[in-house]
C-alpha positions as CSV (number, residue, x, y, z in Angstrom):
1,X,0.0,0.0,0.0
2,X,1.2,3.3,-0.9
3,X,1.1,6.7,0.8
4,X,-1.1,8.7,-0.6
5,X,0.0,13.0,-1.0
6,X,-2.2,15.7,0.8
7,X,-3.4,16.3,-2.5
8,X,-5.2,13.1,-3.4
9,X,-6.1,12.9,0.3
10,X,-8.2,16.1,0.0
11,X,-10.3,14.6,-3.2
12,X,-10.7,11.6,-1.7
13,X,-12.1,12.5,1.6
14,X,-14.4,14.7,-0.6
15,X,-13.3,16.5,-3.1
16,X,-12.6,19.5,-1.2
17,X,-15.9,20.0,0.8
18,X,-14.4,21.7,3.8
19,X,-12.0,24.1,1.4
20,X,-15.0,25.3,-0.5
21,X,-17.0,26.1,2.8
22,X,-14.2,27.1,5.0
23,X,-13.1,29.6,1.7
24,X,-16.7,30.9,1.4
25,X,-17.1,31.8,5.1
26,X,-14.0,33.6,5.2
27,X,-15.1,35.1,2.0
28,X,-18.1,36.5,3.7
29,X,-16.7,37.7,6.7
30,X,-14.1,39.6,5.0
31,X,-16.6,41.1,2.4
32,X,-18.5,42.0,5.1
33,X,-15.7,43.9,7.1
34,X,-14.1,45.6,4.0
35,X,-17.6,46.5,2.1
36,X,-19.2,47.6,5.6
37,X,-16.8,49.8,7.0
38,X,-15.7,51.4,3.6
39,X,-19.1,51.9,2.5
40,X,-20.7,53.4,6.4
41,X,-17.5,55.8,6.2
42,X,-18.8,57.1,2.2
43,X,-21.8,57.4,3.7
44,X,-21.1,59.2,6.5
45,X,-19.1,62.0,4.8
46,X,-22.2,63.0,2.8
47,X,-23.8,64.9,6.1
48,X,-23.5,67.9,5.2
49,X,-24.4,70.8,7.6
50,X,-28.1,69.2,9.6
51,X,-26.1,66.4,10.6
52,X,-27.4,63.9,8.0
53,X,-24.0,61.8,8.2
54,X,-25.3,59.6,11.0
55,X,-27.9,58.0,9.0
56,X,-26.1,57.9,5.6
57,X,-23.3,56.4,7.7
58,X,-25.7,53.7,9.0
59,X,-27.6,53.0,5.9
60,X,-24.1,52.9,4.0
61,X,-23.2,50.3,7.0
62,X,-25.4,47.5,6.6
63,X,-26.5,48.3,2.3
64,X,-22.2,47.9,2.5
65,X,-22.1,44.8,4.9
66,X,-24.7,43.1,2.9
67,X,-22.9,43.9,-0.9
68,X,-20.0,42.8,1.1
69,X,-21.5,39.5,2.4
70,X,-22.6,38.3,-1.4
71,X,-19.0,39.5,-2.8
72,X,-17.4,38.2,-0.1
73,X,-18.6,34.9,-0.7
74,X,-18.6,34.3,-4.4
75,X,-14.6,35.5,-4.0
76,X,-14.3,32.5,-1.4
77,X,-16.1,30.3,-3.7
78,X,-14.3,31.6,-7.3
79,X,-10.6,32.1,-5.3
80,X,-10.5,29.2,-3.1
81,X,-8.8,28.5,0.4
82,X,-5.2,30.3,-0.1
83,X,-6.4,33.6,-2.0
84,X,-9.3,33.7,0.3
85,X,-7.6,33.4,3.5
86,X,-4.6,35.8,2.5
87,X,-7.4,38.5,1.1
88,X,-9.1,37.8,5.0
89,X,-5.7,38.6,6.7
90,X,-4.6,41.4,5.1
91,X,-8.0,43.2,5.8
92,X,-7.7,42.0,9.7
93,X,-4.1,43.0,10.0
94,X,-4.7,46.5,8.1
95,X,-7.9,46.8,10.5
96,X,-5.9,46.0,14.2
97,X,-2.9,47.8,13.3
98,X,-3.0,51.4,14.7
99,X,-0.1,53.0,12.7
100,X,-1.8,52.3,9.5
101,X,-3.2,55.1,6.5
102,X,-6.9,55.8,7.2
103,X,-8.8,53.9,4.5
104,X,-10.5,56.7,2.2
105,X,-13.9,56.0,0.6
């Protein structure tokens, strides 16, 4: 008997089940963060003098998080595991490091 390589392991304990979820969760909760916060921060700069920003920041929030949430997850499901998890970490380490550039809308 013969050892078999991760590869053939993977599409034999099937076919890559777990990859495809696991890369489609991701997908979304990365969508989610990226579209959400870049679209609530558009949003909010539209205020204007009565103050308006508030609710174009909220409405730009969750229309963003949603958009997000369907782009985030077609990317996971196109891209697979490796571009999906790398696109995921770079949006977490961009969004817990202090010292870096404000995102602009």
């Amino acid at each position: 008997m013969r050892i078999l390589t991760p590869y053939e392991i993977e599409h034999v304990s099937g076919a890559g089940l777990f990859d495809f979820v696991g890369s489609v969760v991701i997908g979304a909760v990365a969508g989610i963060t990226a579209f959400g916060l870049k679209w609530a921060m558009s949003g909010g700069s539209t205020g204007g003098i009565i103050g308006a920003g508030v609710v174009g920041g909220a409405g730009g929030l969750i229309v963003g998080a949603v958009v997000g949430l369907v782009d985030g997850a077609l990317y996971g499901a196109i891209n697979g595991w490796s571009t999906t998890s790398s696109w995921f970490n770079k949006i977490v380490e961009n969004q817990l490091d202090l010292n870096a550039d404000v995102i602009t809308g």
